[in-house]
C-alpha positions as CSV (number, residue, x, y, z in Angstrom):
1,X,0.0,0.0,0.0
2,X,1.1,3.0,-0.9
3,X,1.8,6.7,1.2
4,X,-0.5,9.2,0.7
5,X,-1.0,12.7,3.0
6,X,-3.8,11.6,5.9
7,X,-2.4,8.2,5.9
8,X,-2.1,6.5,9.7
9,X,0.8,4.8,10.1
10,X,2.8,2.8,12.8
11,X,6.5,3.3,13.5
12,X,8.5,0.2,13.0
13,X,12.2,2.2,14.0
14,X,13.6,4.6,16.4
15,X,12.4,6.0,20.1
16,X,8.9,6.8,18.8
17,X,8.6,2.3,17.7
18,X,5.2,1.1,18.1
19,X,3.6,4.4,18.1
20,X,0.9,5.6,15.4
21,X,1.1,9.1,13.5
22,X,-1.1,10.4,10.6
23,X,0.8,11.6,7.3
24,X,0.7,15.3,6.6
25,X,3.1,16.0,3.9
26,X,5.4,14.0,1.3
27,X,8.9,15.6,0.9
28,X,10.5,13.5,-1.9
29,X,12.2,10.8,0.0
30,X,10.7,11.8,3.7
31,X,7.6,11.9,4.9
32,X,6.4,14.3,7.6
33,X,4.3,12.9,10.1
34,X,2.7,14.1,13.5
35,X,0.3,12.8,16.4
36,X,-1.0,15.5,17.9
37,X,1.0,15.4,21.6
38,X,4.7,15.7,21.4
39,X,4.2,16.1,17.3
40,X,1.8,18.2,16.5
41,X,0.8,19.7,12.9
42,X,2.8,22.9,13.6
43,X,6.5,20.7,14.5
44,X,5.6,17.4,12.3
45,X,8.5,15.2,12.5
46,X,10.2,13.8,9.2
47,X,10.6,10.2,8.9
48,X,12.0,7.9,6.4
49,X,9.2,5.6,5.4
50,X,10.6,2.4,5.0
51,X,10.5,3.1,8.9
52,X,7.0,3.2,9.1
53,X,3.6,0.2,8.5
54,X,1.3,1.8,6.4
55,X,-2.5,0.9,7.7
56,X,-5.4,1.2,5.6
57,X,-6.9,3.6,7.0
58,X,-7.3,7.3,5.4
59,X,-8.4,10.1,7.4
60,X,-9.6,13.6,5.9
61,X,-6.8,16.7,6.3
62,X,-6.5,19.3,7.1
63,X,-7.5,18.2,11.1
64,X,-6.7,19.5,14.4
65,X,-3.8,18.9,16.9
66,X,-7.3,17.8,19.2
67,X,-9.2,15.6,16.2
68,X,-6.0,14.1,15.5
69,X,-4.9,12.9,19.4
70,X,-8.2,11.4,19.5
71,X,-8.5,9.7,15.9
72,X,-5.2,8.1,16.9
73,X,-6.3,7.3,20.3
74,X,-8.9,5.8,18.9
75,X,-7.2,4.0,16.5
76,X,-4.6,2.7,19.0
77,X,-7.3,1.1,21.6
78,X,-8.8,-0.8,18.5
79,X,-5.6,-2.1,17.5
80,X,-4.9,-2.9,20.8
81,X,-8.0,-5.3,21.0
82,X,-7.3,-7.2,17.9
Protein backbone atom coordinates (compact mmCIF):
# COMPACT_ATOMS: atom_id res chain seq x y z
CA UNK A 1 0.00 0.00 0.00
CA UNK A 2 1.06 2.97 -0.93
CA UNK A 3 1.82 6.66 1.18
CA UNK A 4 -0.46 9.24 0.71
CA UNK A 5 -1.02 12.68 3.02
CA UNK A 6 -3.83 11.56 5.88
CA UNK A 7 -2.39 8.20 5.86
CA UNK A 8 -2.05 6.53 9.75
CA UNK A 9 0.75 4.78 10.12
CA UNK A 10 2.76 2.82 12.78
CA UNK A 11 6.55 3.32 13.46
CA UNK A 12 8.48 0.17 13.03
CA UNK A 13 12.16 2.17 13.99
CA UNK A 14 13.57 4.64 16.41
CA UNK A 15 12.40 6.01 20.09
CA UNK A 16 8.87 6.85 18.82
CA UNK A 17 8.63 2.26 17.72
CA UNK A 18 5.16 1.12 18.09
CA UNK A 19 3.56 4.40 18.07
CA UNK A 20 0.94 5.64 15.38
CA UNK A 21 1.11 9.13 13.46
CA UNK A 22 -1.14 10.39 10.64
CA UNK A 23 0.83 11.57 7.28
CA UNK A 24 0.75 15.32 6.63
CA UNK A 25 3.10 16.01 3.93
CA UNK A 26 5.36 13.98 1.33
CA UNK A 27 8.92 15.58 0.87
CA UNK A 28 10.52 13.54 -1.90
CA UNK A 29 12.24 10.83 -0.02
CA UNK A 30 10.69 11.85 3.65
CA UNK A 31 7.61 11.88 4.91
CA UNK A 32 6.40 14.25 7.64
CA UNK A 33 4.30 12.89 10.12
CA UNK A 34 2.66 14.14 13.51
CA UNK A 35 0.28 12.79 16.37
CA UNK A 36 -0.95 15.49 17.93
CA UNK A 37 0.95 15.35 21.56
CA UNK A 38 4.74 15.74 21.36
CA UNK A 39 4.19 16.10 17.26
CA UNK A 40 1.80 18.22 16.46
CA UNK A 41 0.81 19.73 12.91
CA UNK A 42 2.76 22.89 13.56
CA UNK A 43 6.51 20.67 14.49
CA UNK A 44 5.61 17.43 12.27
CA UNK A 45 8.53 15.24 12.53
CA UNK A 46 10.18 13.84 9.15
CA UNK A 47 10.60 10.16 8.93
CA UNK A 48 11.98 7.87 6.37
CA UNK A 49 9.25 5.58 5.42
CA UNK A 50 10.60 2.44 5.04
CA UNK A 51 10.49 3.12 8.90
CA UNK A 52 7.05 3.19 9.10
CA UNK A 53 3.58 0.22 8.51
CA UNK A 54 1.27 1.78 6.43
CA UNK A 55 -2.51 0.92 7.69
CA UNK A 56 -5.40 1.19 5.56
CA UNK A 57 -6.91 3.60 6.99
CA UNK A 58 -7.31 7.30 5.42
CA UNK A 59 -8.41 10.09 7.37
CA UNK A 60 -9.63 13.59 5.91
CA UNK A 61 -6.78 16.72 6.33
CA UNK A 62 -6.48 19.30 7.11
CA UNK A 63 -7.48 18.22 11.13
CA UNK A 64 -6.65 19.50 14.35
CA UNK A 65 -3.82 18.86 16.90
CA UNK A 66 -7.27 17.76 19.15
CA UNK A 67 -9.25 15.55 16.19
CA UNK A 68 -6.01 14.14 15.54
CA UNK A 69 -4.91 12.93 19.40
CA UNK A 70 -8.24 11.40 19.51
CA UNK A 71 -8.53 9.66 15.93
CA UNK A 72 -5.24 8.07 16.94
CA UNK A 73 -6.28 7.34 20.29
CA UNK A 74 -8.85 5.77 18.93
CA UNK A 75 -7.15 4.05 16.45
CA UNK A 76 -4.58 2.68 19.02
CA UNK A 77 -7.31 1.08 21.64
CA UNK A 78 -8.76 -0.77 18.50
CA UNK A 79 -5.59 -2.07 17.51
CA UNK A 80 -4.95 -2.92 20.78
CA UNK A 81 -8.03 -5.31 20.96
CA UNK A 82 -7.29 -7.17 17.93
Amino acid sequence: MDIVAGSVVKSKAGKDKGEFFVVVSLDGDRVSVCDGKSRGLSDPKRKNPRHLAVTSTVIDLPITDKQLRITLKNFSEVTKED
